[in-house]
C-alpha positions as YAML, in Angstrom:
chain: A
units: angstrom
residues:
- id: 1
  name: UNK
  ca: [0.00, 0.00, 0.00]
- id: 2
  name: UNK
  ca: [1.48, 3.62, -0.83]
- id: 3
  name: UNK
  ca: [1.04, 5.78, 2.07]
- id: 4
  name: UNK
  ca: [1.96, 9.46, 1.41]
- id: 5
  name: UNK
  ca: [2.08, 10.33, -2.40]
- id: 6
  name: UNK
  ca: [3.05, 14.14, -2.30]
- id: 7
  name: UNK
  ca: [2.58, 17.07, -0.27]
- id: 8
  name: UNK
  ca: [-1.10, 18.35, -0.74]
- id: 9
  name: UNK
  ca: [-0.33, 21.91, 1.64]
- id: 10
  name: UNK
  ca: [1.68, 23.63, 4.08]
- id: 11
  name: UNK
  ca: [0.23, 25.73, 6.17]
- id: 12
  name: UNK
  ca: [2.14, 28.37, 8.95]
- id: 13
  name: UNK
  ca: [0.86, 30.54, 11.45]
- id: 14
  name: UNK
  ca: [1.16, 34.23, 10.97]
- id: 15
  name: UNK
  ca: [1.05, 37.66, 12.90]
- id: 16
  name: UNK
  ca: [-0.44, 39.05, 10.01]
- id: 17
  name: UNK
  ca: [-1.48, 36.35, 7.66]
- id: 18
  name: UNK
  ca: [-2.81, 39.46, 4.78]
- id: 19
  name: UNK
  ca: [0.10, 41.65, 4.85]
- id: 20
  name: UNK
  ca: [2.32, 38.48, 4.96]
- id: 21
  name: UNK
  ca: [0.39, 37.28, 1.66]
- id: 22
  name: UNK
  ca: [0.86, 40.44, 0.37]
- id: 23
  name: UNK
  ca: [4.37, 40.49, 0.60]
- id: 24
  name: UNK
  ca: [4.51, 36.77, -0.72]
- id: 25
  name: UNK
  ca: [3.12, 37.68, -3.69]
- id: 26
  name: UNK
  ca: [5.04, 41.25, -4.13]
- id: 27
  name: UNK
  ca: [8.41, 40.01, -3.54]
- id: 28
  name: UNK
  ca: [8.02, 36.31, -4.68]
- id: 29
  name: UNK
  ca: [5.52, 36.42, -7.24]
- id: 30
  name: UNK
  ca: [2.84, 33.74, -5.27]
- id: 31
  name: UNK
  ca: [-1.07, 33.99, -6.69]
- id: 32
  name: UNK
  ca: [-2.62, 34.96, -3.21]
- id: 33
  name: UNK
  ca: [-6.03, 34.42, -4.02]
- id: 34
  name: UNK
  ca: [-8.73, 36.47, -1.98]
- id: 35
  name: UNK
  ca: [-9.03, 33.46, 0.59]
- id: 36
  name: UNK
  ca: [-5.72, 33.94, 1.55]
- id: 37
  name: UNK
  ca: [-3.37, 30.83, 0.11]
- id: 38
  name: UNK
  ca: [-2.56, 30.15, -3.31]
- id: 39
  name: UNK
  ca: [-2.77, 26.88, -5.34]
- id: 40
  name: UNK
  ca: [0.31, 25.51, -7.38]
- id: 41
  name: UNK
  ca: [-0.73, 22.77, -9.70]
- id: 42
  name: UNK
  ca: [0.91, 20.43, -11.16]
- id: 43
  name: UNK
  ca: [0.39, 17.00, -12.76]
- id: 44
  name: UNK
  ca: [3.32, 13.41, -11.89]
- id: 45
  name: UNK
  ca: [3.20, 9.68, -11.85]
- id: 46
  name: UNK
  ca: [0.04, 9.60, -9.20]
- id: 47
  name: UNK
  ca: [-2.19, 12.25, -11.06]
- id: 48
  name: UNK
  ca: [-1.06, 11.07, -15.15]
- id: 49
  name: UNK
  ca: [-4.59, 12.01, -15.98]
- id: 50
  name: UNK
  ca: [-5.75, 14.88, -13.86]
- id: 51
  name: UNK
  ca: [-3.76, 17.83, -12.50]
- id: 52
  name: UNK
  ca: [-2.94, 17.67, -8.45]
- id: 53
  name: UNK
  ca: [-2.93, 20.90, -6.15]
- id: 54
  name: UNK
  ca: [-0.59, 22.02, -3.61]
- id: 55
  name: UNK
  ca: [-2.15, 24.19, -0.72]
- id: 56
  name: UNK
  ca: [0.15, 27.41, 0.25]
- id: 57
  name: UNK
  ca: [-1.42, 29.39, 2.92]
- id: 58
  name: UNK
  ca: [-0.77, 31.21, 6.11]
- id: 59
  name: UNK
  ca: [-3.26, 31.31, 9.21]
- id: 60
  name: UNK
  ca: [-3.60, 33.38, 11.73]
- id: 61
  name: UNK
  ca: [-1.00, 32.92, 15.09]
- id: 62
  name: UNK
  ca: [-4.09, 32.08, 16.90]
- id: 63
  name: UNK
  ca: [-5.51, 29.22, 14.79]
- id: 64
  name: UNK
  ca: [-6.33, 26.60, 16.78]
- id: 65
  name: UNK
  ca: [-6.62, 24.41, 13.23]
- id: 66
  name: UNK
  ca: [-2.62, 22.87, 14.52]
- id: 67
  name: UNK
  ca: [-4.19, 21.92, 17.69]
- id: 68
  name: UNK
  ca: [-3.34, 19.80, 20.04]
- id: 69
  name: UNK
  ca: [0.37, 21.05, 18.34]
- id: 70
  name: UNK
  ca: [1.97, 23.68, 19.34]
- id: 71
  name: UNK
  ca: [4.04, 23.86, 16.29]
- id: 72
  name: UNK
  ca: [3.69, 27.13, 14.14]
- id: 73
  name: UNK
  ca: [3.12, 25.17, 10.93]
- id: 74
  name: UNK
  ca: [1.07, 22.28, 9.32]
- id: 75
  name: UNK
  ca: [1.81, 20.42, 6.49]
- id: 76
  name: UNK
  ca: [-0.95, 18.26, 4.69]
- id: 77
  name: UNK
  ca: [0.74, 14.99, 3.21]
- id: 78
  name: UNK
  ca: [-1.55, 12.95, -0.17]
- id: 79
  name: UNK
  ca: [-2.88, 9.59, 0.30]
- id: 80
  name: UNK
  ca: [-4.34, 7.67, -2.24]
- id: 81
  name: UNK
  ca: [-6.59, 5.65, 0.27]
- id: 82
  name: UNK
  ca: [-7.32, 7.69, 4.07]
- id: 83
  name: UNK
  ca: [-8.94, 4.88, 5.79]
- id: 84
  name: UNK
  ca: [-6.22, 1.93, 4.41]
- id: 85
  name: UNK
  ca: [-3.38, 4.40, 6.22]
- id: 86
  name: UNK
  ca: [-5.41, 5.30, 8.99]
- id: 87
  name: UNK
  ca: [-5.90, 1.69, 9.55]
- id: 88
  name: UNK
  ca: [-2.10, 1.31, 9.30]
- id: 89
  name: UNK
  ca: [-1.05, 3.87, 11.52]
- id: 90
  name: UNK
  ca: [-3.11, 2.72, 14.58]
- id: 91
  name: UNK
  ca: [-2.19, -0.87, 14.18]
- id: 92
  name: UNK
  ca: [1.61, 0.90, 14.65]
- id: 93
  name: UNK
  ca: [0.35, 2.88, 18.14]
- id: 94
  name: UNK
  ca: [0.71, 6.25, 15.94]
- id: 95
  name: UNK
  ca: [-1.42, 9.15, 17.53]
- id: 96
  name: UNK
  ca: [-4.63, 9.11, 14.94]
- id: 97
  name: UNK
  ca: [-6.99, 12.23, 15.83]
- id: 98
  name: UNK
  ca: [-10.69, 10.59, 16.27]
- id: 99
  name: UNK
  ca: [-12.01, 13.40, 13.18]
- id: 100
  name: UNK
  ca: [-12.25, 12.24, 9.76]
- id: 101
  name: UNK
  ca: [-13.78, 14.95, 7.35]
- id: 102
  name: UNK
  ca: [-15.43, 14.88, 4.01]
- id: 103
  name: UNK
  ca: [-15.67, 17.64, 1.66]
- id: 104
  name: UNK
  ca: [-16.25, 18.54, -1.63]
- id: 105
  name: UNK
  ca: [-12.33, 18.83, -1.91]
- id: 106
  name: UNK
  ca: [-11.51, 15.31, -0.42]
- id: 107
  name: UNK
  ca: [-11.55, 13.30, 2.67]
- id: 108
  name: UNK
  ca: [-9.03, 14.76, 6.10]
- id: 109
  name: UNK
  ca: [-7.64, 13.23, 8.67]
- id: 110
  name: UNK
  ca: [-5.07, 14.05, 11.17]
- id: 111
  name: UNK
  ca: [-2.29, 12.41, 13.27]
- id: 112
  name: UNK
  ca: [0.66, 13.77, 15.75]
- id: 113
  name: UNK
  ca: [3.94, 12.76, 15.12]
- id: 114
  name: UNK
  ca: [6.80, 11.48, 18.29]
- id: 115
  name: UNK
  ca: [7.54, 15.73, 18.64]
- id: 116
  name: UNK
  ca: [4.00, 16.51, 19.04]
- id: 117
  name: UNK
  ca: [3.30, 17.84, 15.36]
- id: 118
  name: UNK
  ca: [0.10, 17.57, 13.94]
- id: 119
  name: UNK
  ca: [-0.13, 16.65, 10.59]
- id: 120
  name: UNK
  ca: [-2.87, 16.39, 8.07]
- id: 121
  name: UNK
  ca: [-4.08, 13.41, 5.66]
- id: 122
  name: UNK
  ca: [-5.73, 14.42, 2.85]
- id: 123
  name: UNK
  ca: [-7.43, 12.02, 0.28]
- id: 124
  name: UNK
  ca: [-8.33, 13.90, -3.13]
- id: 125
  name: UNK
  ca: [-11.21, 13.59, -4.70]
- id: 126
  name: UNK
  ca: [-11.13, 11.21, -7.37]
- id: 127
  name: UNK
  ca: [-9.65, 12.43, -10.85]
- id: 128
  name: UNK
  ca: [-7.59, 15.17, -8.75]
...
């Protein structure tokens, strides 16, 4: 079974999440979109027929979206089946978060690594 295919996002906490957008996409030339992030696509070997997205996007420094972490950043890791590595991971006594979202953009789940970061499984919809 492949676990993690690609990074889907990474995600950081910010004083000013705007101003530091703006100055993303003034100095470094980043599409900040109006919700905040941006979107880099791109198309490999586990998307040959559809185009994949990675998530760029800073949050607010009070976000409690990285709790129970206290780390200042996220990062959302592709899977091509959630509940197969889910599965996995708590046969192997990793820390699996009991919330498991679905969406119109996919299917979420979360887990905390040995240091205490939480990270985020994301399962695209299919054809993405």
């Amino acid at each position: 079974m492949k676990r993690v295919t690609g990074i889907g996002g990474i995600f950081f906490k910010a004083k000013d999440p705007k101003a530091l957008g703006e100055w993303y996409q003034r100095h470094l030339g980043i599409d900040v979109q109006v919700w905040g992030g941006a979107a880099f696509r791109w198309q490999g070997e586990h998307n040959p027929g559809g185009v994949g997205t990675t998530i760029w996007s800073p949050f607010s420094a009070d976000t409690k979206y990285f709790a129970p972490s206290e780390a200042p950043f996220m990062i959302n890791y592709r899977v091509e089946d959630l509940d197969a590595v889910l599965t996995a991971l708590r046969a192997e006594g990793v820390e699996v978060l009991p919330d498991v979202q679905d969406s119109e953009y996919g299917r979420f789940a979360w887990v905390v690594d040995p240091e205490g970061n939480k990270l985020e499984l994301w399962q695209p919809p299919a054809g993405q």
